[in-house]
SEFI-907544 format. One record per residue (C-alpha): residue in one letter; x, y, z. Coordinates in steps of 0.25 Angstrom, whole numbers, plus 5000, padded with zeros to 4 digits. Last residue first. Layout:
% residues N
aXYZ...
***
This chain:
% residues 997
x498747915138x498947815127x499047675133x500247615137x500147645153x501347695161x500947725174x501047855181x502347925187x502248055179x503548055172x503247915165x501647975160x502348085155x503448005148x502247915143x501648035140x502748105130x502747965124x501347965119x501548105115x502848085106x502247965101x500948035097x501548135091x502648045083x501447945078x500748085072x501948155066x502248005060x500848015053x501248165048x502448125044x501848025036x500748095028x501648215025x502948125019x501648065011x501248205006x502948235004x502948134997x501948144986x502448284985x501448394985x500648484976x500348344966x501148384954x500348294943x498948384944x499848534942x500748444930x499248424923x498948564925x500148624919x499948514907x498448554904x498848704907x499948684896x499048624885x497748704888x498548834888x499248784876x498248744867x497348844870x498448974864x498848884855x497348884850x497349024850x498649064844x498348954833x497149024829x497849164829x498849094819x497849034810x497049164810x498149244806x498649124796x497249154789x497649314787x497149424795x496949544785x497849644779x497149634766x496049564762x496149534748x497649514748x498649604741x498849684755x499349554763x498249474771x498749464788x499649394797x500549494804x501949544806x502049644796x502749654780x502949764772x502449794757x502749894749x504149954752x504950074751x504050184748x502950124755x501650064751x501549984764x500849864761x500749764771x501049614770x500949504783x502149454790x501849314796x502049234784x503449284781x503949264793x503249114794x504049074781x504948974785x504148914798x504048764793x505448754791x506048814803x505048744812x505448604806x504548494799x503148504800x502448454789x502548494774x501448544769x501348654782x502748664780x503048784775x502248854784x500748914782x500048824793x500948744801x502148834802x501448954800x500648934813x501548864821x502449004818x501149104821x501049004834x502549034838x502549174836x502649234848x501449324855x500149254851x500249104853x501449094863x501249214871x499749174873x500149034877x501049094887x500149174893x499149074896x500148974901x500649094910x499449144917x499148984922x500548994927x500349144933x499149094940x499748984947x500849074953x499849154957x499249044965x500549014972x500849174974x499749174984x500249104994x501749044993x501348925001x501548865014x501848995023x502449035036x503149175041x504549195046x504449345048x505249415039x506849425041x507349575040x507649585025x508949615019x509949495022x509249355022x507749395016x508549495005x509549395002x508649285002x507849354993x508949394984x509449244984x508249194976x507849304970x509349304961x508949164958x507649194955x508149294945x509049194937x507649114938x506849204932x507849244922x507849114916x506249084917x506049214909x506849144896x506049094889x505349234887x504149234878x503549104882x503849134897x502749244897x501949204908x502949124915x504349184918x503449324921x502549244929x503449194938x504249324938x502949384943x502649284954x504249294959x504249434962x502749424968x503449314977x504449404983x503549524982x502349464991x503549395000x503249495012x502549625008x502849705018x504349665013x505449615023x505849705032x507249775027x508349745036x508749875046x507849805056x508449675055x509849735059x509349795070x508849665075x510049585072x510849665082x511849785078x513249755078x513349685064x512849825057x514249875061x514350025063x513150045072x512850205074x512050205084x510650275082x509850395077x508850465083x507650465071x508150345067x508650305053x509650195057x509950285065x511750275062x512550315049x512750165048x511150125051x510750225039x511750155031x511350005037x509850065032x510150095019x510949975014x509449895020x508649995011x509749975000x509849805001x508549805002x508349884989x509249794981x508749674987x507449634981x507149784974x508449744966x507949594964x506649664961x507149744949x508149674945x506949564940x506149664935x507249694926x507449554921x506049524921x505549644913x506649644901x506349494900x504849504899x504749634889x505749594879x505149454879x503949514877x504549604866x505249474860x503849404858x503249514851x503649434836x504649444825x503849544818x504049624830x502749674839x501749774834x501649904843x500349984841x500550124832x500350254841x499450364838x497950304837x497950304852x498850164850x498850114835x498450024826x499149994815x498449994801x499250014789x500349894796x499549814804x498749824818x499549844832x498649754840x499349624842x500849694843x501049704858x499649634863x500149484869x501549494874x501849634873x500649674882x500849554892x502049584896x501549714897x500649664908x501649574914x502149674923x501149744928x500249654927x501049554937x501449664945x499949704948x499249564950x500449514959x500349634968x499049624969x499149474972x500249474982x499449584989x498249514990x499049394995x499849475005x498549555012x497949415015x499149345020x499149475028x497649455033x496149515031x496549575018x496149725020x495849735003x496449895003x497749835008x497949764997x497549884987x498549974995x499649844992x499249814980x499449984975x500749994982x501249874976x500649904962x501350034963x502749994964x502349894953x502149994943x503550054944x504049924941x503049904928x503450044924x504750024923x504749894917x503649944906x504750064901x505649964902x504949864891x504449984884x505750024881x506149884877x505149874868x505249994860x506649974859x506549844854x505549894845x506449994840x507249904836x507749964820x507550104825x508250064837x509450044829x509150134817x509350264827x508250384822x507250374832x505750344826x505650194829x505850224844x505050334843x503850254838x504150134847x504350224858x502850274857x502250134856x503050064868x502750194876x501050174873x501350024876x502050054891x500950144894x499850034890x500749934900x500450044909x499150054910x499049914910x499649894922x498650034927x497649954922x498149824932x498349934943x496849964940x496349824943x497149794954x496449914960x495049874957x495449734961x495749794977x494549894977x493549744972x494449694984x494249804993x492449804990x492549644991x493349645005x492249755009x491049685006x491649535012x491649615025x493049625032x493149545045x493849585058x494149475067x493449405076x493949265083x493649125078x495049095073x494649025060x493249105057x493649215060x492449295069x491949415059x492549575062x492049705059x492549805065x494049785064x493949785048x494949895044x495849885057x495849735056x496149725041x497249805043x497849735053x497849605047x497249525051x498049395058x498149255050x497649145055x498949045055x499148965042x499248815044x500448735045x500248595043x501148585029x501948685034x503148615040x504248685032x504548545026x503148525023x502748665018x504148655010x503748505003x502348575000x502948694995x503848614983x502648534979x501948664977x503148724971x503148584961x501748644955x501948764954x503248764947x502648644938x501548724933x502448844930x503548754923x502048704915x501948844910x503448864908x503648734900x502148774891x503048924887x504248834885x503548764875x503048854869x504348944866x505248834865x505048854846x505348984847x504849134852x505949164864x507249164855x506349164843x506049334846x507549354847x507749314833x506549374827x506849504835x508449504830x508049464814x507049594816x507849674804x507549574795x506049624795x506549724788x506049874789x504749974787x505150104792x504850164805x504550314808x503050314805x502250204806x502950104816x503449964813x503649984799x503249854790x504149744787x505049714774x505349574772x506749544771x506749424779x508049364784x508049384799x506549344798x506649234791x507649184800x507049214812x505749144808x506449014804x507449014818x508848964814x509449074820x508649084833x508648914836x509948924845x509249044854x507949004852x508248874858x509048944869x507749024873x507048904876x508348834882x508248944890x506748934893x506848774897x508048834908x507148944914x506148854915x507048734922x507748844931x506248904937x505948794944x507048814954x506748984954x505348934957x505748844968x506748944974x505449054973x504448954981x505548904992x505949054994x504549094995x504248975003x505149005013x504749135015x503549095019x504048965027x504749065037x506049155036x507149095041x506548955044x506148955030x507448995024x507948905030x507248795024x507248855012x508748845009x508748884997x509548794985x510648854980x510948914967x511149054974x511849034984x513149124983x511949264979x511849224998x510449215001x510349065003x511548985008x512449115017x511249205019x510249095025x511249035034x511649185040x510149185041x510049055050x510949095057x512549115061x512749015050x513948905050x515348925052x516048865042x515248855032x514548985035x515749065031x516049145044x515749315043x514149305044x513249345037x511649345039x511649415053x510649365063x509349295063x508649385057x507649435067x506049435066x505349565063x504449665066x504549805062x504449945065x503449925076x502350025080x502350085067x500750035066x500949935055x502049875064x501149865077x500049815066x500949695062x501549665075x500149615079x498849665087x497749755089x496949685080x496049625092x496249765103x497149805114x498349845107x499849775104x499249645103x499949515102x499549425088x500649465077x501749475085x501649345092x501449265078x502849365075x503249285088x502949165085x503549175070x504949225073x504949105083x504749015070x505749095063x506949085072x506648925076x505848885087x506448755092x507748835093x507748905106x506848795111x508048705111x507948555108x506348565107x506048445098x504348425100x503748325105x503948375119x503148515116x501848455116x501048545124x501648645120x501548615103x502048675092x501348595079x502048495073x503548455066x504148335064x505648365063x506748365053x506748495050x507448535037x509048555035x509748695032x510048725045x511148615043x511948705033x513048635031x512448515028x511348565022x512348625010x511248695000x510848634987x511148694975x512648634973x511948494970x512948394977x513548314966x512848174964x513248054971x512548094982x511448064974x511647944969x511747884982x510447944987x509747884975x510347744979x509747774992x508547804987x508347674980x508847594990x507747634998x506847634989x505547634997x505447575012x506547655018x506547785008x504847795014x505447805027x506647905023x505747985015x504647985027x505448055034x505448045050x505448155055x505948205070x505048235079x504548385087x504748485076x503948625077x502548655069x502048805074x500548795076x500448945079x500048935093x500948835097x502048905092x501449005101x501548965114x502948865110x503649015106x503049075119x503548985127x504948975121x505249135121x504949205110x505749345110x505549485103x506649595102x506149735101x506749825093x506749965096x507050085084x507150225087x508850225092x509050175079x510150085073x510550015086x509049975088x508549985102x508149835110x506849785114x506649635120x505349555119x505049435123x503649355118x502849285129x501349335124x501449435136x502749505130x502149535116x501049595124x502049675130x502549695116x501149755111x500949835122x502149905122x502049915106x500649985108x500950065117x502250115112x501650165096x502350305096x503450245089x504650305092x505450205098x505250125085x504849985084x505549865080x504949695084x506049595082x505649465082x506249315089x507349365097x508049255104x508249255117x509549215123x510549345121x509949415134x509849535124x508849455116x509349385105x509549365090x510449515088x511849425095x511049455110x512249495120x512549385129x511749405144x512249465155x510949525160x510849395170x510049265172x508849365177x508349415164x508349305157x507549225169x506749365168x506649335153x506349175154x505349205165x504649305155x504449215144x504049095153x503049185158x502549245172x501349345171x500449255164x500049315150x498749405146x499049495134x499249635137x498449745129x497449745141x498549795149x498249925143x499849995138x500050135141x500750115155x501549995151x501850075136x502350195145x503450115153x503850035140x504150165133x504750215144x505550095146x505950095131x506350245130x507250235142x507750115135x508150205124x508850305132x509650225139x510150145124x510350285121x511250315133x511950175130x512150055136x510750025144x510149885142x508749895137x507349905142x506249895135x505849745139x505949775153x504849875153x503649805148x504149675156x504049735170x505249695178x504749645191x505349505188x506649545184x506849655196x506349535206x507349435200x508449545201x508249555215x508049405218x509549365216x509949225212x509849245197x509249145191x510049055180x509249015167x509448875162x508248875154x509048935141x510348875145x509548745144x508948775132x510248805125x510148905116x510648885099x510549005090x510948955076x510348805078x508948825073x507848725074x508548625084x508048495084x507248475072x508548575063x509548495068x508948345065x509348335049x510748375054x510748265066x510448275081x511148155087x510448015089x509447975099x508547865088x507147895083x506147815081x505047875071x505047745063x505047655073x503847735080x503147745066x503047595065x502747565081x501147525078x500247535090x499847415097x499747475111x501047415116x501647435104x501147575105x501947585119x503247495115x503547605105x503247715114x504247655125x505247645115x505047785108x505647855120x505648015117x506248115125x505548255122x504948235137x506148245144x506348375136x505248445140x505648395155x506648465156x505948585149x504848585159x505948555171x506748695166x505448775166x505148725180x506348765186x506348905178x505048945185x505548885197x506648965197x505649095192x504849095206x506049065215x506649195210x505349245211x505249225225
***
């Protein structure tokens, strides 16, 4: 009887499928004679019709999604029944809580251990209250295609680490729990509620540790369309028809054809990637729409093994993981709160396979699609190519995606920046020598004031010929206009990104895709579970938190920001105390080299001494954000992440800008004048900045903080993977695995399945891409804020990006187990601090320009009090001979060796009625600061809001490529539908009528 039973079962499944793809047979004659018929107009049917021809390159990826594990449908339906009865009867009356858990026997310890699982399984039926379970029929698809399994034989092929152990079903997550967990019920119930929503599971034992289980999940066809469905997944169904090559047939042809010409004329660009050889490579080129059951013949199903692809079935089933119970109750639920709870170790989707292989992929092809990605993307070899961003997205999700697209864009926009602020600094370069001011000040023989009161002596301001030098390098004639080029760059970055994302959300299909309702997070539920509000979206109850409580944590939340940001400054305060106590010593050691620079000294001390502390400080911000976080209870993940993103923005970006901002705009501006300094706790004497200028300090202070923060997170990128992940394979060599009972001693890491060797990876941050784009944000600022003082932080941006580029990909690729393959269509909450830092950096390089260089003190001289004030304007050098002298002011020192000395100021001389006071060109100067100051913020928010209005957020093309595929997407539905019931209609024996059924 049950042998009967599951023939006809099979029967009836195989005539479903036969007639599936009858229906996908289209006939556009007999639809085209239908409208004309009706009157309806045949233009979109002649352009949509399509000729039988041969698959083609451009076609591979619409009608088979992934090619590297091909299954033949028919074998996969075909499935031979045994003949004898017995062994059906044993299979049917196999409970499915016990089968699951038992394994093979080999080995005394592999006995032992399935002893363990049936008990385990044995007790979690008799704990386990039925009303856990979820309510399913008693026979499904699922299970009649693992009994059929089951019955075809046990002589199955052995599964390569992708498979289950009958080497046909694919595994799609890989959940990892320890045997001695104490929390079995919940686990129990929680799978076989994982069973009863159609999901396969399979447990095997790690070969590293005896403690550790892994068990194998499995989606099988039916419960992939179920919940595809559900989720509004978009899957192709026609192929498209562009709107370029319409468009290139009625407009130019000739012309684009002759550009075509030219082009291939030209040498190949070595940047971009071979396509050709790399066929995985090419975009869909398919229609897509929402999943559908009830319309599943419009949509191109050549192998349902494939019509899902690796991430997308990754995606259902963590969907499934997230929404089945484990305990009876309405938060009692997700993979999330098991893994919070120690109940699973980890949760994680496989890699698919090993990443090298020992055939050139020339020759032979990838093995996968992360072989694929290693060879032309994380590999140091292809580091000026172009990413490969559509795999990359059907690796790891559209989130991902966009990071990678969003950092190669900015690396990309970064070369014409970094190539304006070399030719910046060259300028200075070839102009130092001839430079006016450096000349007079590498020839004067004026006698300056001491430094310090009572160790230094007065000197020459010859001596400073090096400073004055290296101060024009970055302080010339470029300087403003490169600061106004960077802050319009930032504009146009912005801008084009935007342009950029839109073509990758219609490429990636996500232009229609709308954010799930997210789930609570668990913490939010336990905290708030009694009081709860109906959800105004999905219409159930939900815990609420009163607007009362959010107000009381957030005021908590600022309070805490607020005292990190003093402990910042704090800090910085430190850092000027040391700068002013190792000045002194500095000057007082008795060695005439650092006597003569103990200023550099001084500052370059300080400078380390601030790194240090700047990294030490950010340790503790993380820890301090993430309890503050966690103090708001945000309602959802996406919640929790932006809170977090923006504490931990706030904090690093004081921290390390704050000092920045010191030297840039109070280092010198309060330290008083010679015969009345003032000085810090009445002990120590303020610091003044050079007489060629502050500006060299901050350049000091930014390059010596970039390049070493820089090794810093490239080392804590992949350097500290590469020693948990070193430490782990030598912990596996000496066998355990660091288990309790130890485990088999596995020589060669290429024996043990994939799943063991994801689990010795390193998970992927908790954090997920908060510090991948918290990296980037700070360097964009730091190339931003203060770019007129160092020309050439663009340069080392992009060498570093470069470098970041492929470390990522390394550390995704090869260190990092592979993250869940999530969706997005925007960066988030980076895009609008982004924005911020652009605004912030207009106004801070205005400031810099007019109060820390010495470019409005020299349009000052040279149009006031120069030379050429009678004359006209004729040549910088010209009109700027004697500004040095004009900027030092007179003080009388009544020393043995000199009278007079001079110091960097613009006051009255001794002699003159009012001594020592501000004189007229002080007020001219300070009156020129302040209206640059105006000037330039209106000129250069003016122009960067001007460029916002003329880059419209998406291409003009791409809106009417939109309009248009959506208007053939609709004539092809209901084509598709009108033939789909002619045939039914033809089948059915009933008359043929032209009329719309």
């Amino acid at each position: 009887m049950y042998s009967a039973f599951l023939l006809s079962l099979t029967r009836d499944s195989i005539n479903a499928v036969i007639a599936l793809n009858a229906a996908m047979v289209h006939h556009s004659g007999s639809i085209q004679s239908f409208k004309q018929q009706k009157g309806m107009h045949t233009s979109i049917s002649e352009i949509l019709k399509e000729k039988s021809l041969k698959p083609s390159r451009r076609s591979l990826p619409c009608l088979a999604q992934s090619q590297t594990h091909p299954i033949n449908l028919n074998h996969f339906l075909s499935v031979p029944l045994s003949p004898e009865p017995k062994a059906e009867v044993e299979v049917l009356s196999q409970s499915i809580s016990t089968s699951c858990s038992l394994l093979p026997p080999q080995t005394e310890e592999v006995i032992k251990d399935q002893y363990v699982e049936e008990s385990e399984a044995t007790t979690c039926e008799t704990r386990a209250d039925e009303s856990f379970l979820l309510k399913k029929p008693s026979v499904t698809r699922a299970r009649l295609e693992a009994r059929t399994d089951s019955i075809q034989g046990k002589n199955r092929p052995e599964s390569s680490g992708l498979f289950f152990r009958d080497g046909k079903k694919r595994i799609d997550y890989i959940l990892v729990y320890k045997k001695s967990s104490p929390q079995v019920e919940k686990r129990c119930t929680f799978e076989k509620n994982l069973r009863a929503e159609g999901l396969m599971l399979e447990k095997e034992p790690s070969l590293t540790n005896n403690d550790i289980m892994f068990v194998k999940v499995h989606a099988p066809w039916d419960t992939l369309c179920k919940y595809a469905e559900q989720m509004n997944i978009r899957m192709p169904f026609r192929k498209k028809c562009y709107f370029t090559d319409w468009k290139s047939k009625t407009l130019g042809s000739r012309f684009h054809l002759r550009c075509r010409q030219i082009k291939s004329w030209l040498p190949r660009n070595p940047m971009k990637l071979d396509k050709e050889a790399l066929p995985d490579l090419e975009e869909t080129d398919c229609y897509t729409a929402p999943f559908s059951r009830a319309r599943m013949h419009h949509f191109t199903i050549n192998n349902r093994e494939t019509f899902f692809s690796n991430s997308t079935r990754s995606r259902i089933v963590h969907h499934v993981l997230q929404r089945t119970k484990y305990e009876d109750g309405k938060s009692k639920m997700g993979i999330n709160r098991l893994l919070g709870n120690n109940t699973y170790e980890a949760a994680f989707p496989p890699h698919e396979g090993g990443y090298k292989s020992r055939h050139p992929i020339k020759t032979h092809g990838a093995q996968n699609h992360r072989h694929l990605l290693y060879e032309r993307w994380a590999r140091w070899g292809m580091w000026y190519k172009y990413q490969p961003l559509d795999l990359i997205r059907r690796y790891f999700g559209e989130k991902i995606g966009l990071y990678f697209a969003w950092l190669g864009w900015y690396t990309g926009m970064l070369i014409p920046a970094a190539l304006v602020g070399v030719f910046v600094f060259l300028y200075g370069l070839f102009t130092m020598d001839s430079s006016q001011v450096s000349k007079e000040i590498c020839e004067a023989n004026t006698t300056m004031c001491p430094m310090c009161e009572e160790t230094c002596k007065a000197w020459r301001l010859s001596d400073s010929c090096v400073y004055a030098k290296v101060t024009y390098l970055f302080d010339n004639g470029g300087t403003v206009f490169f600061a106004i080029f960077m802050a319009i760059w930032a504009t146009v970055f912005l801008e084009f990104w935007k342009r950029r994302r839109a073509e990758l959300t219609y490429d990636w299909d996500l232009i229609d895709w709308e954010e799930e309702e997210e789930e609570l997070r668990p913490q939010f539920e336990a905290k708030y579970s009694r009081m709860e509000r109906v959800n105004p979206i999905s219409g159930k109850p939900e815990p609420f938190q009163p607007f009362s409580d959010k107000l009381s944590r957030l005021m908590v939340s600022v309070s805490g920001i607020f005292l990190m940001i003093s402990l910042v400054l704090t800090a910085v305060f430190a850092v000027v105390v040391f700068r002013l106590i190792a000045m002194e010593k500095f000057a007082s050691i008795n060695w005439d080299f650092v006597q003569n620079n103990f200023q550099f000294a001084t500052s370059g001390t300080g400078v380390c001494i601030n790194f240090m502390i700047i990294m030490s400080l950010n340790m503790v911000y993380e820890k301090v954000a993430y309890l503050l976080t966690n103090l708001e209870h945000p309602r959802t993940e996406s919640e929790w992440e932006n809170s977090f993103a923006l504490k931990m923005f706030l904090f690093q970006f004081v921290n390390l800008n704050s000092s920045t901002f010191y030297i840039a705009f109070f280092l010198g501006r309060f330290a008083g004048r010679p015969g009345k300094y003032n000085k810090l706790f009445n002990r120590w004497r303020l610091e003044e900045c050079h007489p060629s200028g502050c500006l060299i300090d901050l350049c000091l202070q930014m390059g010596v903080i970039m390049f070493f923060k820089q090794i810093w997170n490239n080392f804590m990128e992949l350097g500290f993977p590469l020693l948990q992940n070193w430490w782990s394979r030598r912990k596996m060599k000496k066998g355990g695995g660091g288990g309790s009972s130890g485990g088999q001693n596995v020589e060669n890491k290429a024996q043990l399945p994939q799943w063991d060797k994801d689990w010795n990876l390193q998970p992927m941050n908790a954090h997920g891409l908060v510090d991948e784009y918290l990296e980037m944000v700070l360097q964009f600022g730091f190339t931003t804020i203060f770019v007129a003082a160092f020309p050439l932080a663009p340069l080392l941006a992009l060498l570093n990006n470069i470098i970041e580029i492929r470390l990522d990909a390394y550390k995704f690729v090869t260190q990092w187990r592979r993250p869940m393959p999530a969706r997005a269509t925007d960066i988030g909450i980076w895009h609008g601090i982004l924005e911020g830092i652009g605004v912030l950096a207009v106004i801070t390089n205005a400031f810099v320009i007019a109060i820390t260089s010495d470019y409005i003190p020299r349009f000052v001289y040279a149009f006031k009090y120069g030379p050429c004030v009678d004359k006209g304007y004729h040549h910088e050098d010209e009109c700027l001979r004697g500004y040095m002298n004009s900027s030092l002011s007179v003080f009388e020192m009544n020393s043995s060796e000199t009278r007079f000395c001079r110091y960097r100021d613009y006051r009255a001389p001794p002699w003159s009625p009012v001594p020592y006071e501000f004189t007229l060109q002080f007020w001219h100067v300070l009156a020129a600061r302040l209206a640059f100051i105006i000037v330039f913020e209106h000129l250069v928010f003016g122009i960067k809001s001007f460029i916002a209005y003329l880059i419209p957020d998406m291409p003009k093309d791409l809106c009417d490529r939109m309009r248009r595929e959506k208007y053939l997407m609709q004539e092809m539905m209901y084509e598709a539908e009108l033939e789909h019931l002619q045939k039914e209609r033809k089948k059915n024996g009933r008359r043929y009528h032209h009329e719309w059924p």
